[in-house]
Backbone as JSON, one array per atom type, in Angstrom:
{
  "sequence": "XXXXXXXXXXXXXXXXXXXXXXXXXXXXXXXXXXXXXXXXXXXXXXXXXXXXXXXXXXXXXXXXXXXXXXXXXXXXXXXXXXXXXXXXXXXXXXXXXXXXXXXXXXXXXXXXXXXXXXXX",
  "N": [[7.6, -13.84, -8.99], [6.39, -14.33, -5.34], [6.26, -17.21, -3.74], [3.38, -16.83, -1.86], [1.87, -18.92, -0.65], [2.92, -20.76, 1.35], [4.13, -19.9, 3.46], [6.44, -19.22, 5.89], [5.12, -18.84, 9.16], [5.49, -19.65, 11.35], [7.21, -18.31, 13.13], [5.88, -16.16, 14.24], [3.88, -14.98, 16.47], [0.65, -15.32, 17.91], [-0.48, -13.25, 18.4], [1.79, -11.21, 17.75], [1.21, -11.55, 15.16], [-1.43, -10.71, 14.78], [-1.36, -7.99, 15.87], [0.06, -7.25, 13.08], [-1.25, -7.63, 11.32], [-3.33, -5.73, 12.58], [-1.91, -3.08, 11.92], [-1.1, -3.04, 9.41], [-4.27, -2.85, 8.26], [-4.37, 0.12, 9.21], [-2.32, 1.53, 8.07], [-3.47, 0.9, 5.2], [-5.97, 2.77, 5.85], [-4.83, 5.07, 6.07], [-3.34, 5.87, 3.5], [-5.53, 5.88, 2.15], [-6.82, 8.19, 3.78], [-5.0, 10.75, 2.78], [-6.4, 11.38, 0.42], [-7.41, 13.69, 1.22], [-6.09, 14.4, 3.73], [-2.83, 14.81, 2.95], [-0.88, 14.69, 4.24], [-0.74, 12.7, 5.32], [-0.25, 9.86, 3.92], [2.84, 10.39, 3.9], [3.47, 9.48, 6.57], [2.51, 6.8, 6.62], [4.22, 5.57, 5.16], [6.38, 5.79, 6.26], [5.73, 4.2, 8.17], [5.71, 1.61, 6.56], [7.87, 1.3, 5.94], [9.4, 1.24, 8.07], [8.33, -0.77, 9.28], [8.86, -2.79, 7.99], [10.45, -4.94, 7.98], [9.63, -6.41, 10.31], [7.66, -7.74, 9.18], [8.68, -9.3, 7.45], [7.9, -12.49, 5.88], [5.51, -13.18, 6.26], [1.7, -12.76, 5.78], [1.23, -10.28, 5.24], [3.48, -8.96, 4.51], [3.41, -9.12, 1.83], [1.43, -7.13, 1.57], [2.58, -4.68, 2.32], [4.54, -4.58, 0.61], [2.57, -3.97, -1.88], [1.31, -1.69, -0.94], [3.82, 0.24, -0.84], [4.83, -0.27, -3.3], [2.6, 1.33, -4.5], [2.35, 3.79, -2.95], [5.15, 5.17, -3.92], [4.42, 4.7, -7.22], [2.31, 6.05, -7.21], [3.33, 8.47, -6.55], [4.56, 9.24, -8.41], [3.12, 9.41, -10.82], [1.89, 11.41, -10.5], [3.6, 13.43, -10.1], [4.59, 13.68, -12.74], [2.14, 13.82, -13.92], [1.4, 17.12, -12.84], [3.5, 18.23, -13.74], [2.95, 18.53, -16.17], [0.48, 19.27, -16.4], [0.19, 21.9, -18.34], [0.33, 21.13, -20.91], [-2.46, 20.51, -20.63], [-2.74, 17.6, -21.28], [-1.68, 16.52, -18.56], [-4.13, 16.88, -16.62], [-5.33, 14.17, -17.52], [-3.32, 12.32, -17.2], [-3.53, 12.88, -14.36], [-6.06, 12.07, -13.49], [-6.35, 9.49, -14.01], [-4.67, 8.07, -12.98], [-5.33, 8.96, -10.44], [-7.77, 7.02, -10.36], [-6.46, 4.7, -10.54], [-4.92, 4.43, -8.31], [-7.11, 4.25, -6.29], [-8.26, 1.74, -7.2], [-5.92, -0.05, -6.31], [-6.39, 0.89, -3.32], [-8.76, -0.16, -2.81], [-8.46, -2.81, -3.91], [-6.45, -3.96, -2.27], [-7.46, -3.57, 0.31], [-9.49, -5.52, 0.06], [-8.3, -8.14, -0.47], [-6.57, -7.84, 2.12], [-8.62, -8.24, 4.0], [-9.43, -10.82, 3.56], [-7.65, -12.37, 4.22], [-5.53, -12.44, 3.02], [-2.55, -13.1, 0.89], [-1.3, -10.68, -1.22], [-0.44, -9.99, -4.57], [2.05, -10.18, -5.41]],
  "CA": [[6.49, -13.7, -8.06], [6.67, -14.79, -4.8], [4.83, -17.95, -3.25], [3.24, -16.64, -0.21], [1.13, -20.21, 0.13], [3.82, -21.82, 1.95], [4.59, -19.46, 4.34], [6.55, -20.01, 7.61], [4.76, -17.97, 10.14], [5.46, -20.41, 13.04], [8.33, -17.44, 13.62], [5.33, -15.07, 14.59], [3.16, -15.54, 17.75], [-0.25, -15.25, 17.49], [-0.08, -11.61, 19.07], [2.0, -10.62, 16.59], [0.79, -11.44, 13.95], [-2.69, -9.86, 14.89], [-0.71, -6.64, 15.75], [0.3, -6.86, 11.66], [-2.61, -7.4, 10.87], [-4.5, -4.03, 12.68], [-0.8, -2.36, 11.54], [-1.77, -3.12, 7.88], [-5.14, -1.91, 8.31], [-4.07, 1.3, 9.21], [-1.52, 1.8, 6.66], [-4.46, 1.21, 3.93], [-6.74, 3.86, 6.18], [-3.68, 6.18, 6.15], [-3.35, 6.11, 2.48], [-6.8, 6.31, 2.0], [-7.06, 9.53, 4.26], [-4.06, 11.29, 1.94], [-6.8, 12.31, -0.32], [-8.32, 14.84, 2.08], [-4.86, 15.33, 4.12], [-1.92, 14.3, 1.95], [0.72, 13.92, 4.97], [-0.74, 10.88, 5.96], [0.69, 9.04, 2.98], [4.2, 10.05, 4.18], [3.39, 8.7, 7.94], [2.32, 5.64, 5.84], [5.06, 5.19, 3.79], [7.48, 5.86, 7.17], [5.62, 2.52, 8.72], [5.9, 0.68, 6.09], [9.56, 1.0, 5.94], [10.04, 0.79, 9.66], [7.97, -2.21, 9.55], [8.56, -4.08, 6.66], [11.57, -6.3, 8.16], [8.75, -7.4, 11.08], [5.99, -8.35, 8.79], [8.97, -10.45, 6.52], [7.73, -14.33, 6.39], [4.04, -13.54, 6.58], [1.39, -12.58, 4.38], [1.33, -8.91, 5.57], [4.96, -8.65, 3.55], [3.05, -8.69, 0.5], [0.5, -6.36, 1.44], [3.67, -4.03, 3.08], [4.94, -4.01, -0.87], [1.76, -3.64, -2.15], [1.44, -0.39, -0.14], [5.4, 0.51, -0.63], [4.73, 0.46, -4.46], [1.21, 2.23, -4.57], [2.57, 5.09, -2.63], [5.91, 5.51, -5.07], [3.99, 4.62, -8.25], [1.43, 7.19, -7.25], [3.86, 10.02, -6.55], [5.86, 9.66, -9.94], [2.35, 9.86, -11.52], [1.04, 12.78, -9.76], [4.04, 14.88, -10.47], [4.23, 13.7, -14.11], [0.54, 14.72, -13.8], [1.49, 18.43, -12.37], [4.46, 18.7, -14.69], [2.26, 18.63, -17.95], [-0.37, 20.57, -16.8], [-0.01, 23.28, -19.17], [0.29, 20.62, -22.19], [-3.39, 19.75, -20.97], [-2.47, 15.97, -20.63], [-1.74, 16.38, -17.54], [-5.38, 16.12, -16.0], [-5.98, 12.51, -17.98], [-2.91, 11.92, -16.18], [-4.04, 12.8, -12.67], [-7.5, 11.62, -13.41], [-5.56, 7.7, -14.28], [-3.31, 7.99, -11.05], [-6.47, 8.72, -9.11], [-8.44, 6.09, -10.41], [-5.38, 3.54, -10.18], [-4.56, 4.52, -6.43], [-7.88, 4.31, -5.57], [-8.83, 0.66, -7.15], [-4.79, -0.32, -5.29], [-6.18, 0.61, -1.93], [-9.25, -0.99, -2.46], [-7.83, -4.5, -3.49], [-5.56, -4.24, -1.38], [-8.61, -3.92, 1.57], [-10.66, -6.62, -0.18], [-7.08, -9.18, 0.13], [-6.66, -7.95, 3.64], [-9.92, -8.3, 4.58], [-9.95, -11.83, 3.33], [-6.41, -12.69, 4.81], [-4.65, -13.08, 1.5], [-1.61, -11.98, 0.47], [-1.4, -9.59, -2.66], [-0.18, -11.04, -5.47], [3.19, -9.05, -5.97]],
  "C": [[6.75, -14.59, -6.86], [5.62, -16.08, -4.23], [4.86, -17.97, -1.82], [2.27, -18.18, 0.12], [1.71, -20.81, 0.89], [4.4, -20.86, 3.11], [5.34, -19.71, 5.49], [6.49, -18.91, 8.4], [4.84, -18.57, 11.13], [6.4, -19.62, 14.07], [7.28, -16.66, 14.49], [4.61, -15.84, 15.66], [1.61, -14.64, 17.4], [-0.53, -13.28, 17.32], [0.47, -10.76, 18.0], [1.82, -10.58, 14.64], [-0.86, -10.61, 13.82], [-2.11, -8.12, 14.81], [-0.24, -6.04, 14.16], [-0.64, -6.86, 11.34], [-3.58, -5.83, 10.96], [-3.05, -3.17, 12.15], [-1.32, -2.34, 9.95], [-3.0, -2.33, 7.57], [-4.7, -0.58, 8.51], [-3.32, 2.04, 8.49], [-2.65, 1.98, 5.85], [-5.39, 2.59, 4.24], [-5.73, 5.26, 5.72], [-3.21, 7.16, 4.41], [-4.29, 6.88, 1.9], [-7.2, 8.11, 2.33], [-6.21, 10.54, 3.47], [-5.01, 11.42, 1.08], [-7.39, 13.41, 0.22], [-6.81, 15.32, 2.85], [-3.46, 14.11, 3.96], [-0.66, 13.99, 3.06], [0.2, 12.69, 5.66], [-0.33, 9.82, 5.55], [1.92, 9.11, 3.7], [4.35, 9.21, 5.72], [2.94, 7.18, 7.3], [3.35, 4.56, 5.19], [6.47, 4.74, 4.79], [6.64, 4.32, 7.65], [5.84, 1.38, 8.05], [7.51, 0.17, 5.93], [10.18, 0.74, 7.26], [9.22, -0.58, 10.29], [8.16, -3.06, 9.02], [9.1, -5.34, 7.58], [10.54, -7.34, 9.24], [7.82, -8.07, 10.28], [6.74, -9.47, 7.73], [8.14, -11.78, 7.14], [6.33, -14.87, 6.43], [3.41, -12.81, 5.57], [1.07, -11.48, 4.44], [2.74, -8.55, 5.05], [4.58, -8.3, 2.51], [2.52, -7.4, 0.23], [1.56, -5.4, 1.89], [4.62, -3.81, 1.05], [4.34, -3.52, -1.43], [1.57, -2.33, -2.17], [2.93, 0.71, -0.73], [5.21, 1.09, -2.17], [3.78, 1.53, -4.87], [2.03, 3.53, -4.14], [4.1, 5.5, -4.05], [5.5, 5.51, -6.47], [3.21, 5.92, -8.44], [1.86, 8.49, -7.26], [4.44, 9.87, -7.72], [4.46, 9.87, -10.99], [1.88, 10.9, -11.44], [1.79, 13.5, -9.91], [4.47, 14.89, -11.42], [2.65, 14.39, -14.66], [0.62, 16.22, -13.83], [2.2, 18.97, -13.39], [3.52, 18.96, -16.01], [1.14, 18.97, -17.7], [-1.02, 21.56, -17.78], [-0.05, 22.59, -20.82], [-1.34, 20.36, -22.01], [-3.66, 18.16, -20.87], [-2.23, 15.66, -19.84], [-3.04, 16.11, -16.52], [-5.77, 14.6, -16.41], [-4.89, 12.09, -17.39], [-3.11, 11.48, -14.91], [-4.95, 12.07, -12.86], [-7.19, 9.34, -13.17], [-5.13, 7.21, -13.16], [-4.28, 7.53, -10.25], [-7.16, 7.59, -9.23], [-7.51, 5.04, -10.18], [-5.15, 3.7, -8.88], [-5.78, 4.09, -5.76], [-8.27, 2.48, -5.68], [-7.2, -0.43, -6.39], [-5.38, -0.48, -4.22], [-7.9, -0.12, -1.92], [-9.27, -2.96, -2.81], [-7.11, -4.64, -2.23], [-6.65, -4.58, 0.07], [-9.21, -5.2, 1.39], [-9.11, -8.19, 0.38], [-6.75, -9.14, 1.09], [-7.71, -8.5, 4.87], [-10.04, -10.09, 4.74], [-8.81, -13.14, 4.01], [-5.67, -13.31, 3.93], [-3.38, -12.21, 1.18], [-1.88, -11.49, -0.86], [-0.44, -9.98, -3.45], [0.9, -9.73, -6.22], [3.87, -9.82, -7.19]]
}
């Protein structure tokens, strides 16, 4: 586990680190909106990877994994979910996913919100 208490953000300027900050937010909205229209996850998933290397060092790295795993965890459940369908176990699948993705993006808001990193 990593220890984000010790951070050295003296690399970042105030500016940018606010800019990670509303960047983060929007990632979690982005996710969020992927239950109503599902390509917003992948525009999600593309910032997080074209941002990660900026947000190293600060406590928006965590929340940038956080995010990184949620979205991959969630797709290997959801098409383990689809796949078994027809066994029937597939809905207590989906139904698990959904409820796990959903209480993800709201920690993840409540630790953003509070300016904490996420406890990878």
């Amino acid at each position: 586990m990593n220890d984000y208490t010790t951070l050295d953000v003296t690399a970042k300027t105030p500016e940018q680190l606010a800019s990670l900050r509303r960047l983060t937010l929007l990632v979690y909205i982005l996710y969020a909106l992927s239950w109503l229209v599902g390509i917003s996850a992948i525009v999600a998933i593309v910032i997080n990877y074209v941002k990660r290397e900026d947000a190293a060092g600060t406590l928006y790295e965590s929340h940038f994994t956080w995010q990184i795993r949620t979205f991959w965890w969630s797709l290997l459940w959801c098409v383990l979910g689809v796949l078994t369908l027809f066994l029937m176990v597939g809905f207590v699948i989906l139904f698990v996913a959904a409820i796990w993705s959903v209480y993800r993006l709201v920690k993840g808001w409540l630790y953003w919100n509070d300016r904490r990193p996420m406890p990878v």
